[in-house]
C-alpha positions, 0 to 999 in steps of 0.5 A: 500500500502506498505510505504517502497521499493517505488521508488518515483518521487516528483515535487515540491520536493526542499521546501515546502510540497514537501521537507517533503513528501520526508523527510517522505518517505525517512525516511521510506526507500524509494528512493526518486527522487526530481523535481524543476526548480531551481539546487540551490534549489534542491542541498540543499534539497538533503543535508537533504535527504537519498536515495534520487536524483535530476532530474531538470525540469519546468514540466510546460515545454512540452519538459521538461516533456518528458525528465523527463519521458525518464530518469525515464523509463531509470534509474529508470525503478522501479519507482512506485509512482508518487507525482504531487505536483508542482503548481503555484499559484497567486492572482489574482483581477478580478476586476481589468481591469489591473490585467492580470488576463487570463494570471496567469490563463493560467499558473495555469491550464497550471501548476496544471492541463495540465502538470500534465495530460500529465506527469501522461500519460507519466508514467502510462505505466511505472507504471502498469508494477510495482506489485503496483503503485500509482499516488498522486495528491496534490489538496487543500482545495481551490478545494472545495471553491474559494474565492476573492483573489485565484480565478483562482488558486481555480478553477485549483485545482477544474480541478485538483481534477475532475481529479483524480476522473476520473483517479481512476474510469478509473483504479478502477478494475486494482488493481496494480494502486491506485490513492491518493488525498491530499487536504492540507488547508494552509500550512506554505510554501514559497509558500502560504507566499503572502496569510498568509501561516504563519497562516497554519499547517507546512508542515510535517501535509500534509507528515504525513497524506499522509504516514497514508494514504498509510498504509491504503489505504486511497486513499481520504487524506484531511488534517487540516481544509479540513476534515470538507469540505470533510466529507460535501462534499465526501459523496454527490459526491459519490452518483452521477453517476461515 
């Protein structure tokens, strides 16, 4: 896929993997739309980007997904390239009667996977009127193996990468639609801080992998440690019925 002349939507774009996907397209000479909840966050972000806007929005918002989609069709009836990259994440004690654990649940697979179902379906149209589109979905390596501490947050990730499997399969034989997975390990982010995110690899490991991928049309993108688990993992899968 080309890796220049995109225009390229990006949740989660104010901080994180998000800021330097965006960064790593940007510089390339895309046009890079940045999504976050926070006008703050997203005003800053743009004061380190080129061709690059803002649309605010809680994509994790029914009513909000559908007014970023309308402006997308609206003011950038071009864009070609959707990167699903907003999550939520919480740890989350399921031994602990107190915990709320079916309450952060709910907001993990309302954010990392419902939302990202719905918003995807709102721009497909939109996508296949382009000569060549791409979905990116930014699973994780947790999608693989859940663990004590992120349980719930594993298991959206591991809907979310069912998922995108799916949706390649449903467009394989359409050959303007491509669909990417990005499966990073831990990521030095604001986001992972509560998890020892500070141990992980910078987020500019995840854009650069994704840009290589693109160049390739490497549409299965593991990052870091999670490319010992896919390389275990993928090639069994694949052999299942599809």
């Amino acid at each position: 896929m080309k890796t220049t002349g995109n225009t390229i939507f990006i949740s989660g774009g104010s901080a994180g993997i998000g800021l330097a996907i965006a960064k790593k397209l940007s510089a390339a000479g895309n046009k890079i739309i940045i999504n976050g909840r926070s006008e703050e966050r997203l005003q800053n972000a743009l004061k380190e980007l080129d061709h690059t806007v803002a649309i605010q929005g809680d994509l994790s918002v029914e009513a909000d997904r559908i007014r970023i989609a309308e402006d997308l069709k609206t003011n950038y009836p071009e864009l070609n390239i959707i990167v699903n990259n907003a999550g939520a994440a919480f740890i989350n004690d399921l031994s602990d009667h107190n915990n709320n654990a079916a309450e952060k649940a709910y907001q993990e697979i309302n954010t990392n996977y419902i939302s990202v179902i719905h918003f995807t379906s709102l721009l497909i149209p939109q996508l296949l009127q382009q000569e060549e589109a791409a979905v990116i979905n930014i699973t994780s390596i947790a999608a693989f193996r859940s663990n004590k501490y992120l349980p719930t947050y594993s298991a959206s990730k591991a809907a979310l990468h069912s998922y995108t499997q799916g949706l390649r399969d449903t467009f394989s034989e359409n050959e303007k639609l491509n669909v990417y997975e990005v499966y990073p390990p831990l990521v030095n982010t604001e986001f992972s801080a509560e998890i020892g995110g500070a141990n992980g690899i910078p987020p500019s490991e995840v854009a650069d992998e994704l840009f290589t991928a693109l160049a390739n049309n490497q549409f299965e993108v593991p990052v870091g440690d999670s490319k010992k688990l896919h390389s275990l993992l993928n090639p069994i899968t694949e052999q299942a019925p599809h």
